[in-house]
C-alpha positions in Angstrom: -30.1 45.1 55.3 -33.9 43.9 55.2 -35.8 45.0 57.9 -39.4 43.1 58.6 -42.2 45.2 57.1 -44.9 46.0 59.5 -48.9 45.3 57.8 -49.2 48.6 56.3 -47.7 52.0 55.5 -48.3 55.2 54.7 -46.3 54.9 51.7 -44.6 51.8 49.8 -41.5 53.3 47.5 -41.2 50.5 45.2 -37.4 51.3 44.0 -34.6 52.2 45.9 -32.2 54.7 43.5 -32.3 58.2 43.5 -35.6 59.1 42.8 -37.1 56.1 45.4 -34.6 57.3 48.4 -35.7 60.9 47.8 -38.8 60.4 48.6 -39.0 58.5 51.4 -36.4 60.9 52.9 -39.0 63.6 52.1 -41.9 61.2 53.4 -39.8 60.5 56.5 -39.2 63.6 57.0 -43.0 64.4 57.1 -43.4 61.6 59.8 -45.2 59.1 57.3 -44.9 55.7 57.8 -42.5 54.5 54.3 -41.1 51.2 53.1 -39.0 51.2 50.3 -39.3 48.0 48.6 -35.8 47.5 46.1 -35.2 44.8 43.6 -31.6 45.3 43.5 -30.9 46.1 39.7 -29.9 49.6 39.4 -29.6 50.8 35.9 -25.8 52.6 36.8 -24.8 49.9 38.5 -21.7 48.9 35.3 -20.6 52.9 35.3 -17.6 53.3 37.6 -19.4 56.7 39.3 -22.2 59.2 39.1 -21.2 62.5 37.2 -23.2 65.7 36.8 -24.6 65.1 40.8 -23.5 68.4 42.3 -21.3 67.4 45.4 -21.3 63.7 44.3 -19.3 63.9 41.1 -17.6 60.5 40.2 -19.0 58.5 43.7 -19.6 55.1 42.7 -23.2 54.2 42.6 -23.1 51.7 45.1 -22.0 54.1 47.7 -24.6 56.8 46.3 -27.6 54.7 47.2 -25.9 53.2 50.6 -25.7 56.6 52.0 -29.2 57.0 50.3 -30.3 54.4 52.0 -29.0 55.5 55.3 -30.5 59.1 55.0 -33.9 57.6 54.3 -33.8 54.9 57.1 -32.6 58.2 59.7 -36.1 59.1 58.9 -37.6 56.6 59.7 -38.2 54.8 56.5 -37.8 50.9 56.3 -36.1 48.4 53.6 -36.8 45.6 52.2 -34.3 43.8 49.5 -37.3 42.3 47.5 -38.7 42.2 43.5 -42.0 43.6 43.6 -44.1 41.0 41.3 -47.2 42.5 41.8 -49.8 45.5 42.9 -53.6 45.9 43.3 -56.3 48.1 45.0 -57.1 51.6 44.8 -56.8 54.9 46.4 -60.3 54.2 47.9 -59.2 50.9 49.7 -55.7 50.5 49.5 -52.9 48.7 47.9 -51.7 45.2 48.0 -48.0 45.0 47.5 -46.9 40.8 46.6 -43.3 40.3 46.2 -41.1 37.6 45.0 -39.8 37.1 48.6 -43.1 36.0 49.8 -44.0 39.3 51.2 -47.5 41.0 51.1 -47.9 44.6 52.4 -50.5 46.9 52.4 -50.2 51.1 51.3 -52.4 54.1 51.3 -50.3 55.4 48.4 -47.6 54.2 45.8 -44.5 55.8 44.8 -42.6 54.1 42.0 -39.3 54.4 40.7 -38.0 51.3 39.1 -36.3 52.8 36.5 -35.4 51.0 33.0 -33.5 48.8 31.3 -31.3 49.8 28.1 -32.5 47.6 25.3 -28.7 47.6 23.4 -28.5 46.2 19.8 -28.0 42.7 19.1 -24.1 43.2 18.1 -21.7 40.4 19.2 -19.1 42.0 22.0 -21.6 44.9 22.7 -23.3 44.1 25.6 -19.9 43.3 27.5 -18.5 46.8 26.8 -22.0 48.8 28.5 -20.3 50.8 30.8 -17.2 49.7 30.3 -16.3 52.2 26.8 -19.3 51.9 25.5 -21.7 55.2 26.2 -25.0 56.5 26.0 -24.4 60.0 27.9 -22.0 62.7 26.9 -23.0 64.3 29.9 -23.1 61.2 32.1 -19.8 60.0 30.4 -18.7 61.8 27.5 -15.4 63.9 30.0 -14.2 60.6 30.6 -13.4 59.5 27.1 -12.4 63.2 25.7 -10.2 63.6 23.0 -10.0 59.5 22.3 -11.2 58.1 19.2 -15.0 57.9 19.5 -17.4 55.9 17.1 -21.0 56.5 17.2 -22.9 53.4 16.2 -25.9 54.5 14.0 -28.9 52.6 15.0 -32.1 55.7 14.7 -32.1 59.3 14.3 -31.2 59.9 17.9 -27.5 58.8 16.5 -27.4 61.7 14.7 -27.9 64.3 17.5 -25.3 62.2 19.5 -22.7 62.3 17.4 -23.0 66.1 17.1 -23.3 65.9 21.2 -19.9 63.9 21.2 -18.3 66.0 18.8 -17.9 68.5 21.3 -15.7 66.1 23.4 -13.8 65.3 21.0 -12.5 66.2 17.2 -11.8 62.2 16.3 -15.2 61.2 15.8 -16.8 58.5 13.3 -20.1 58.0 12.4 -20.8 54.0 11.6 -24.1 54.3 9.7 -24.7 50.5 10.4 -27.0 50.4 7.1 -29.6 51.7 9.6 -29.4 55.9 8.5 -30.4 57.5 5.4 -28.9 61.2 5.6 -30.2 64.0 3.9 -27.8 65.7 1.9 -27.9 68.9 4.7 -27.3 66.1 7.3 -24.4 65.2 5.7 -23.2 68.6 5.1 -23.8 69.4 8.9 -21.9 66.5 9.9 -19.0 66.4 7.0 -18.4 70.7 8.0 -17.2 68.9 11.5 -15.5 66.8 10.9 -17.4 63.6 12.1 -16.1 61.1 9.5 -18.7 58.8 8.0 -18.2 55.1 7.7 -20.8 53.2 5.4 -21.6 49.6 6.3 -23.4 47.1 8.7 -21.8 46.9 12.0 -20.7 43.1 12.7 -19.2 43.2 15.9 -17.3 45.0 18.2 -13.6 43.6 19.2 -12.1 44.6 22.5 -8.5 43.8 23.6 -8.6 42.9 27.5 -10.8 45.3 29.3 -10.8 48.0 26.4 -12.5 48.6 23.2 -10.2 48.2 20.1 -13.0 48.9 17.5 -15.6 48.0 15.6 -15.9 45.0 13.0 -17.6 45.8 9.9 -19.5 43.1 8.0 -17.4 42.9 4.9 -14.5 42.5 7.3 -13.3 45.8 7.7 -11.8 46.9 11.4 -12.0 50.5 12.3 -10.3 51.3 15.5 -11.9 53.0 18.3 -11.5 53.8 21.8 -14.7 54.1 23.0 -18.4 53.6 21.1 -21.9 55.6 21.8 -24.7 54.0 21.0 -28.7 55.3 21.7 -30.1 52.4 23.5 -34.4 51.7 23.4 -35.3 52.6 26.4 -38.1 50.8 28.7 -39.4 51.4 31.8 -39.2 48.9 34.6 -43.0 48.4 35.6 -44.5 45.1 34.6 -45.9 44.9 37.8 -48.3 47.5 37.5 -50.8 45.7 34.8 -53.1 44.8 37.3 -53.6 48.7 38.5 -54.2 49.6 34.7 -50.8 51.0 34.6 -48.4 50.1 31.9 -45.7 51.8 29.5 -46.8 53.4 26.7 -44.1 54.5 23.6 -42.5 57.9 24.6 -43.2 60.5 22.1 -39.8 60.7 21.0 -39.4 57.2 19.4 -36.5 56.4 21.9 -38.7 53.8 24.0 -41.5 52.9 26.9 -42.5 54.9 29.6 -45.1 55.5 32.6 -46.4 59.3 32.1 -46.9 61.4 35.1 -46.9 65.0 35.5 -44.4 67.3 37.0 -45.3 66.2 40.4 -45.7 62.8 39.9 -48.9 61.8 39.2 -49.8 58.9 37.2 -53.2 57.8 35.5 -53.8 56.1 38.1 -55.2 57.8 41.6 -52.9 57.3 44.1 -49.9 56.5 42.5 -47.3 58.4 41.5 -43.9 57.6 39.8 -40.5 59.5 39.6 -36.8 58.9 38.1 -36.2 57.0 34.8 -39.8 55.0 34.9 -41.3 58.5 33.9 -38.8 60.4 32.9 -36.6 58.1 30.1 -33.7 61.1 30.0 -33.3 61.9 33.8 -29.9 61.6 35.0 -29.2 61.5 38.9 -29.6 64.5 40.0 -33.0 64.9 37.8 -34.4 61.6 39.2 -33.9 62.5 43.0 -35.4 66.1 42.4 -38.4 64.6 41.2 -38.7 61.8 43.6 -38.2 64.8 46.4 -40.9 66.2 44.6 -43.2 63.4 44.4 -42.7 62.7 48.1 -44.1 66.3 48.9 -47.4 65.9 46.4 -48.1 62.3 48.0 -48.0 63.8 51.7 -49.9 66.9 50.4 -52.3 64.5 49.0 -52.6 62.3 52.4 -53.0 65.4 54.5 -56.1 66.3 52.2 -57.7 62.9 53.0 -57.1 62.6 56.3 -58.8 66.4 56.8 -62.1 65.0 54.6 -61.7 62.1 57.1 -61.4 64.0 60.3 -64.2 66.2 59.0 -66.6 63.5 58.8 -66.1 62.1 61.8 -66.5 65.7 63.5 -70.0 66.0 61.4 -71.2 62.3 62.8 -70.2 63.0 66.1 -71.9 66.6 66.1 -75.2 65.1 64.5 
C-alpha cells in the first residue's frame, strides 16, 4: 500500500526485493528515516517460489517480498508503489528522487537495488516458457525438473558450464549447439564421457503442448523432445535512471551482461550511493541479494553517523570560538 512520502529521508531504497527490504529493515532498525521507492517488476516474479532461501524454501515470491515489506515498514520504513525515472545531486547537497508517479523526494543517501532484466534469445515460444520449464539456475530451479529430459540451448560459452551444472540433475541431458558453439575437441570429450548428448543445428523454435514444454524445433525441421530447456540469458542491470549521477552499467567481466560495480559493502563510484542484489551482483540468488542489501544498510548508517559527528563537531568549534 503507498504511503505519502514525507520531503526528505534519511535514506531512499529505490527497489523493493530482497536486497532493497534488507536494508531498510537494517536502516529502520538503526532509527533512520527510509522510503523504499518499488517499481513493481521483480525479476522472480514467473518462478512459482524461491529455493535455496534457508527457512523460505519454495515461498512464492509474492509472499517473500509482502512479509518483506511488512518487516521493513515495523521499522519504520515507508512505501511507495512508484518507477523511479530519475536521480540527481550529490553527497554534499543531497539527492533528488523524480518518479513516474509525479513524485519528487529528497535523500541524504541512495541505496539501489533494482535488479535486472534477462535478455532471452529471439526464439519463437521462448519467452512464454521463462519460468514456466525453461531455466537459467540449477540451483534456483534445477531439483524441480530432476531426472526429466533436459536440453540446454547453446547460445555462449556459459552453455557449456551449464550443461555440465545440469548434468548433475539429471543423466538425460542434450546439448543444442544452436550453430552458436565451436567445441574444442577436449570439450567434446568432457561432455561426450557424460553423457550429455550433442545435437548440431540452429534452434528454430521451441513447441509446448498446453502449459509444458514438448521440445525444441530445429531449423531443418527436426523435433527433439524435451521436458524442460536452460538457457544463459544476457544479463542487464535495471539502472537507467542513474545517468544523470554519472552512474551507469558497464559489461561484467565475465561476458554474461551489464552491471553497476560496487564493493563488498556496497559502494558505488559514486559518493553516497550504494547498490546491492542483482544491479551489482548479476549471479546473486535470494538469499545473496538480502545479505548484501543487510550489509549495505549497515555501511550507509556507518557512513551517516560519520557525517553527522564532522557536523556536530563543527558546530561545537563555532559555538566555542
Amino acid at each position: 500500500m503507498n504511503e505519502t512520502p514525507q520531503a526528505n529521508y534519511d535514506v531512499i531504497v529505490i527497489g523493493g526485493g530482497s536486497a532493497g527490504l534488507s536494508g531498510a529493515v537494517m536502516l529502520g532498525r538503526s532509527r533512520r528515516s527510509v522510503l523504499v521507492i518499488d517499481g513493481g517488476r521483480p525479476r522472480n516474479a514467473p518462478a512459482e517460489g524461491v529455493h535455496g532461501f534457508l527457512t523460505r524454501d519454495g515461498l512464492p515470491p509474492a509472499e517473500l517480498v509482502a512479509i518483506g515489506r511488512e518487516e521493513a515498514q515495523r521499522y519504520g520504513a515507508r512505501i511507495l508503489d512508484d518507477e523511479v525515472t530519475g536521480v540527481d545531486g550529490d553527497v554534499d547537497t543531497g539527492f533528488t528522487v523524480r518518479t513516474a508517479g509525479g513524485v519528487t523526494v529528497g535523500a541524504h543517501r541512495l541505496l539501489v537495488t533494482t535488479g535486472l532484466v534477462d535478455e532471452l534469445p529471439d526464439i519463437p515460444g521462448l519467452a512464454d516458457r521463462w519460468g514456466k520449464g525453461l531455466l537459467h539456475c540449477p540451483y534456483c530451479h534445477g531439483w524441480e525438473v530432476r531426472d526429466q529430459a533436459i536440453g540446454i540451448l547453446g547460445v555462449s560459452a556459459m552453455s557449456l558450464h551449464q550443461a555440465q551444472m545440469f548434468r548433475q540433475i539429471s543423466a538425460d541431458i542434450v546439448l543444442f549447439l544452436n550453430d552458436e558453439l565451436r567445441l574444442s575437441d577436449d570439450e567434446r570429450t568432457q561432455l561426450t564421457a557424460r553423457g550429455i548428448r550433442l545435437v548440431e543445428g540452429r534452434v528454430a523454435a521451441v513447441r509446448s503442448e498446453g502449459d509444458a514444454i514438448a521440445g525444441v524445433v530445429l531449423a531443418d525441421g527436426t523435433f527433439v523432445a524435451r521436458r524442460a530447456l536452460t538457457v544463459t540469458p544476457r544479463l542487464v542491470a535495471r539502472a537507467a535512471f542513474l545517468a544523470d549521477l554519472g552512474l551507469q552499467p558497464v559489461p561484467h567481466p565475465m561476458g554474461v551482461g551489464d552491471y553497476i560495480p560496487a564493493d563488498e559493502s556496497g559502494v558505488t563510484a559514486v559518493s553516497g550511493v550504494w547498490a546491492a542484489g542483482n544491479v551489482s551482483n548479476l549471479m546473486a540468488q535470494v538469499g545473496a541479494a538480502a545479505a548484501a542489501g543487510a550489509m549495505a544498510g549497515a555501511h550507509i548508517n556507518g557512513d551517516l553517523i560519520a557525517a553527522e559527528t564532522r557536523a556536530a563537531v563543527a558546530a561545537l568549534s563555532s559555538t566555542a570560538s
